[in-house]
Each structure stands twice: as C-alpha cells, then as structure tokens.
KEZA-917628 format. One record per residue: residue number from 1; residue in one letter; chain; y negated, z, x of N, C-alpha, C in turn. Coordinates in nm, 4 decimals, decimal comma. Layout:
N
+-----+-----+-------+----------+----------+----------+----------+----------+----------+----------+----------+----------+
!   n ! res ! chain !      n_Y !      n_Z !      n_X !     ca_Y !     ca_Z !     ca_X !      c_Y !      c_Z !      c_X !
+-----+-----+-------+----------+----------+----------+----------+----------+----------+----------+----------+----------+
! NUM !   a !     A !        Y !        Z !        X !        Y !        Z !        X !        Y !        Z !        X !
...
+-----+-----+-------+----------+----------+----------+----------+----------+----------+----------+----------+----------+
This chain:
34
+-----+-----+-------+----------+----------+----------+----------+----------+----------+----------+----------+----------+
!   n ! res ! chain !      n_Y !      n_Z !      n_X !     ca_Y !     ca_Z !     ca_X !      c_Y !      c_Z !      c_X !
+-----+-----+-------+----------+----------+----------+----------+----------+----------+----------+----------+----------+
!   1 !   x !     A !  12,9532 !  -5,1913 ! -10,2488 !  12,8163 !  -5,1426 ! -10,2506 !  12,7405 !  -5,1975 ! -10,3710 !
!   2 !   x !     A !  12,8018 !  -5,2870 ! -10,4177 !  12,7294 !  -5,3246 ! -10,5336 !  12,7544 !  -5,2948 ! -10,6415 !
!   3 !   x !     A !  12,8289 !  -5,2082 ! -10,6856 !  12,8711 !  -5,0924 ! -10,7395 !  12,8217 !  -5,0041 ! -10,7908 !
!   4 !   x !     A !  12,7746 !  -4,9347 ! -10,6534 !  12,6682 !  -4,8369 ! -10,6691 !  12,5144 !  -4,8733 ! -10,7156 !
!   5 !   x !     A !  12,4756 !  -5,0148 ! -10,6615 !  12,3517 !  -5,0228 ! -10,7055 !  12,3194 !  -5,0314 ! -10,8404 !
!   6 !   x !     A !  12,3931 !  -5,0956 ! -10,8898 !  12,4487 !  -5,1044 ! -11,0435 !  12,4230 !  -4,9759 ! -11,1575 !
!   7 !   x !     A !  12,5240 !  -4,8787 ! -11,0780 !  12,5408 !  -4,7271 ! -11,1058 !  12,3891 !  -4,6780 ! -11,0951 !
!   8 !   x !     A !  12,3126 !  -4,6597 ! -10,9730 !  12,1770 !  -4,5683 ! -10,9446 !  12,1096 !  -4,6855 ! -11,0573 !
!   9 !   x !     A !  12,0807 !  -4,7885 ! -11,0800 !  12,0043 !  -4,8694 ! -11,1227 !  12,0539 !  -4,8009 ! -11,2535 !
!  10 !   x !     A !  12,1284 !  -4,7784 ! -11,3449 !  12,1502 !  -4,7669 ! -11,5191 !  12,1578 !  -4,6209 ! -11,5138 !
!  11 !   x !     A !  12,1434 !  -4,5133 ! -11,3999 !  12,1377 !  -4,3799 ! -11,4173 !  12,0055 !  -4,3429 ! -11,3455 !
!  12 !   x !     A !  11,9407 !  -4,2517 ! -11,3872 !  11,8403 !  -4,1884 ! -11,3559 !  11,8746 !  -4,0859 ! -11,2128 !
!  13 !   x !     A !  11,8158 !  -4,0397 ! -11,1189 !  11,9008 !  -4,0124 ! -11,0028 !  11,7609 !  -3,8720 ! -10,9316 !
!  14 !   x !     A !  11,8224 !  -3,7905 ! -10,9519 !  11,7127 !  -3,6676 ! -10,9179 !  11,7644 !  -3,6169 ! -10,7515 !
!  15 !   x !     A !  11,6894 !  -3,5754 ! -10,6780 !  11,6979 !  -3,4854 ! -10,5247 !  11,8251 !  -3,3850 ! -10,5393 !
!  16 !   x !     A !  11,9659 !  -3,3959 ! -10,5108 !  12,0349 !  -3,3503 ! -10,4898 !  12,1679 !  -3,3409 ! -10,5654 !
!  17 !   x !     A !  12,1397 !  -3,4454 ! -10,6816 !  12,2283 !  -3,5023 ! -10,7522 !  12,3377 !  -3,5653 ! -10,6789 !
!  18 !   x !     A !  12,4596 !  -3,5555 ! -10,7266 !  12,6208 !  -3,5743 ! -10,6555 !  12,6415 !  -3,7220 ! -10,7521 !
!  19 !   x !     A !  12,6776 !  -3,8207 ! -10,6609 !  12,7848 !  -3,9026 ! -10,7318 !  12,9233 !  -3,9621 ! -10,6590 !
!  20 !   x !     A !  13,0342 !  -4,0194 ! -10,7285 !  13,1576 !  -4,0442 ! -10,6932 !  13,1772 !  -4,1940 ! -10,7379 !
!  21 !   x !     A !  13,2068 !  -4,2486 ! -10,6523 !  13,2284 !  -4,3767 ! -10,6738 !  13,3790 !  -4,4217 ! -10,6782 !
!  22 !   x !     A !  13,4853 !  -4,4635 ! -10,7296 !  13,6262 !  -4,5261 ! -10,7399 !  13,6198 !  -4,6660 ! -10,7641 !
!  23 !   x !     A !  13,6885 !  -4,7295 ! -10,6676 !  13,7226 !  -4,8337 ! -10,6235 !  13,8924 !  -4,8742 ! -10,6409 !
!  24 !   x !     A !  13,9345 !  -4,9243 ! -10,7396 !  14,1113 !  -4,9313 ! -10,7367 !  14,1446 !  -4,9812 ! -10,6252 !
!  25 !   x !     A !  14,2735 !  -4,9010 ! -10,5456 !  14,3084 !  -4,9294 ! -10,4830 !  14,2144 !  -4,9197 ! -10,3386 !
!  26 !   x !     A !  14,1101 !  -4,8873 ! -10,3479 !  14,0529 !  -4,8839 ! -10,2172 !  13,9560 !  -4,7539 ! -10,1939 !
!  27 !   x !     A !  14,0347 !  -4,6591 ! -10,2781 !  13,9447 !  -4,5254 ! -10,2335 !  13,8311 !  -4,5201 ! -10,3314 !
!  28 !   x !     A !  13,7584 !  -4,3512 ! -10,2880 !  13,6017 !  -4,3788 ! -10,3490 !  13,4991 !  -4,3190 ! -10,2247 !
!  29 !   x !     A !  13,3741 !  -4,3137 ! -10,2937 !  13,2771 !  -4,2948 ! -10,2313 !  13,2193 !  -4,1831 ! -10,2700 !
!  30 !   x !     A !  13,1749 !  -4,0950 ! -10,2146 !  13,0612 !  -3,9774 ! -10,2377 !  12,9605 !  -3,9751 ! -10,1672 !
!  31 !   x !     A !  12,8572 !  -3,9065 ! -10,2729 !  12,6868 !  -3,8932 ! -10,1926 !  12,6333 !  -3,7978 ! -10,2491 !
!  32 !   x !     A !  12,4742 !  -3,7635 ! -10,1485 !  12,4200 !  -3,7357 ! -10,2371 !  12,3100 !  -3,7367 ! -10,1910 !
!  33 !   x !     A !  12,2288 !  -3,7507 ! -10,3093 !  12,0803 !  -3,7616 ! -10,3180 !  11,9850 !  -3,6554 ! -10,2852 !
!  34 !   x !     A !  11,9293 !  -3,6643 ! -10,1810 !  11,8194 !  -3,6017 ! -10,0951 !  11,6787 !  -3,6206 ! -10,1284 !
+-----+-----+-------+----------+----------+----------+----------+----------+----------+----------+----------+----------+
C-alpha cells in the first residue's frame, strides 16, 4: 500500500482514472478513481 501512495502522490489522479499496480512476485492491484 505504500506503493500506491507514492504513485497517487507523484501522479495527478482525475474521477475515473484506471491504475495498475505490480508487485514482483506477489501479483498487482487495480482501481479506480471515483
């Protein structure tokens, strides 16, 4: 999760914007912004 905060924190992040998160070895994550 700290990852992502990282990620939204150095990207600008608009209502319905998609992101993908990869993690080696442990999968990724998807969302999205509402």
């Amino acid at each position: 999760f700290i990852m992502i905060g990282a990620i939204t924190a150095a990207m600008p992040v608009n209502p319905g914007d998609n992101f993908t998160v990869h993690y080696q070895d442990l999968g990724s994550i998807s969302g999205r912004f509402v």
